[in-house]
N, C-alpha and C positions, 0 to 999 in steps of 0.2 A: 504494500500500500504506500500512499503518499503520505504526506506528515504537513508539519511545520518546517519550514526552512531555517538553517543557521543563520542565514545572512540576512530573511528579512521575516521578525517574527506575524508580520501580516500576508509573509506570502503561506499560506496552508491548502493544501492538495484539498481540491472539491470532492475526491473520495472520503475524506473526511466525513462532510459535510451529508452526503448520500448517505453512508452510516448510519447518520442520527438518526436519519428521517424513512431508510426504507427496513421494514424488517425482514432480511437475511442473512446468511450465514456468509460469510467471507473468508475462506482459509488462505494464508499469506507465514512468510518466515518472519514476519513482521514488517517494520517499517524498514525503508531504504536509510542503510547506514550512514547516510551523507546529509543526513535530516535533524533537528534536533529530535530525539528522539524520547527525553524526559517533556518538553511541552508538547510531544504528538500524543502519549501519556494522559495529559493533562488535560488536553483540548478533549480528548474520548472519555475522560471521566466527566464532564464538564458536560457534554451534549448526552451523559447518558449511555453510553456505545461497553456493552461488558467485553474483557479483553479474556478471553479464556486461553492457558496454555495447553496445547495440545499432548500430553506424558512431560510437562512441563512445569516448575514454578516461576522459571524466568523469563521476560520477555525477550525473542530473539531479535537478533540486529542486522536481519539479512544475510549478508555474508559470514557471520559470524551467531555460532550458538548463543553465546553470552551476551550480557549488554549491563547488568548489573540492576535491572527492572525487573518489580515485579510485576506480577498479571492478578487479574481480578478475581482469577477461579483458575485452581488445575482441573482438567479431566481427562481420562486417559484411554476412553473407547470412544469411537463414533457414536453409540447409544447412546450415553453421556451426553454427548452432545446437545443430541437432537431433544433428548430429556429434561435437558437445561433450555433450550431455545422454547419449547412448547412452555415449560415453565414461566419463561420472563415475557413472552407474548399472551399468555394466560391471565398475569399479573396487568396487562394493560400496556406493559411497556410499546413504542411505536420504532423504536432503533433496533437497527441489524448488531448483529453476535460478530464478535473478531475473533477470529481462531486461531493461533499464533502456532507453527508447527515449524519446529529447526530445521532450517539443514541438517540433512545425514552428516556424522561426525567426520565420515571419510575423505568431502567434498568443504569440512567448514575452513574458512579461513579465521585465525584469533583475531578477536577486538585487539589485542595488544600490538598485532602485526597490519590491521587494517585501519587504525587510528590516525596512524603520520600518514598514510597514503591518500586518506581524506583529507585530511589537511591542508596538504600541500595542492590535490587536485583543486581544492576551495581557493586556497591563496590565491592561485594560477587564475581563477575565472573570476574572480573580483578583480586583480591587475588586471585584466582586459575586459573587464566592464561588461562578463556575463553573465545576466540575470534574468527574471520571468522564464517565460518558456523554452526558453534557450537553456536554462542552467544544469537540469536533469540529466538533459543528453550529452551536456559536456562532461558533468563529473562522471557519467558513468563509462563514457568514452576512455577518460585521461584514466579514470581507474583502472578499467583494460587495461589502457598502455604501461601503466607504471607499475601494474600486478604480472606483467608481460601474459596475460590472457586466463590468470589465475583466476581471478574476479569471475570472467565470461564464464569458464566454466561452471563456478560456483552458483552462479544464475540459474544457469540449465537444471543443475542436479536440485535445486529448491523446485524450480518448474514443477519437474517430475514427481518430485516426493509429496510435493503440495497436490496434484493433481491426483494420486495417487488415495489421499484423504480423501477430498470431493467425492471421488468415485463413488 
């Protein structure tokens, strides 16, 4: 999913936004690690939106299992799940369910090793003044580049494992 941005805490992903207001299910490895990811957090407890971990208490950070976040609910079967969503739309609630499901461990890159490489891809697209819709595709671009395709990879295999829950 989208989030909040580092660089402008007004700029937040209209997936957000859809969250609050439609009720389903969204499975993701979490927010895009290039995000702030404590006010994307904040903005989904704010509109309402439960963050459930997938065999999970942490929120993942994309590329990366860890993020040092927690989540609103662990559960750990697809029953679970769908048990808990009939629940919170029973209760009246109107917002979609987040379902936060890691990368496979084999495919994760560490927050600790994915930290400077955001950084730097940030640094780089502020010095040349790129922002709004433009900014997504460049950090995840310079990510590639600078992960030398490690990143791309890691993408793919959340793809699969994410899609893999849907099912």
């Amino acid at each position: 999913i989208g989030g909040v941005h580092k660089e402008s805490s007004f700029d937040i992903s209209t997936d957000l936004h859809a969250l609050a207001e439609i009720p389903t299910i969204v499975v993701c490895a979490g927010a895009k690690a290039i995000l702030d990811l404590p006010a994307t957090l904040e903005y989904l407890e704010t509109m309402g939106v439960p963050v459930v971990g997938y065999q999970t208490d942490e929120f993942p950070a994309f590329y990366s299992r860890e993020s040092g976040l927690g989540v609103s609910a662990r559960l750990d079967t697809p029953k679970e799940i769908a048990d808990f969503a009939k629940a919170h739309w029973n209760l009246g609630m109107k917002s979609g369910i987040l379902v936060t499901n890691p990368i496979p461990e084999a495919e994760a890159i560490s927050k600790s090793e994915m930290e400077p490489i955001i950084a730097q891809a940030s640094a780089e697209a502020i010095a040349q003044g790129i922002h709004g819709q433009k900014l997504t595709p460049f950090l995840l671009g310079r990510i590639s580049e600078l992960t030398k395709g490690k990143s791309l990879k890691a993408n793919l295999a959340l793809l699969l494992n994410n899609a893999r829950l849907a099912a």
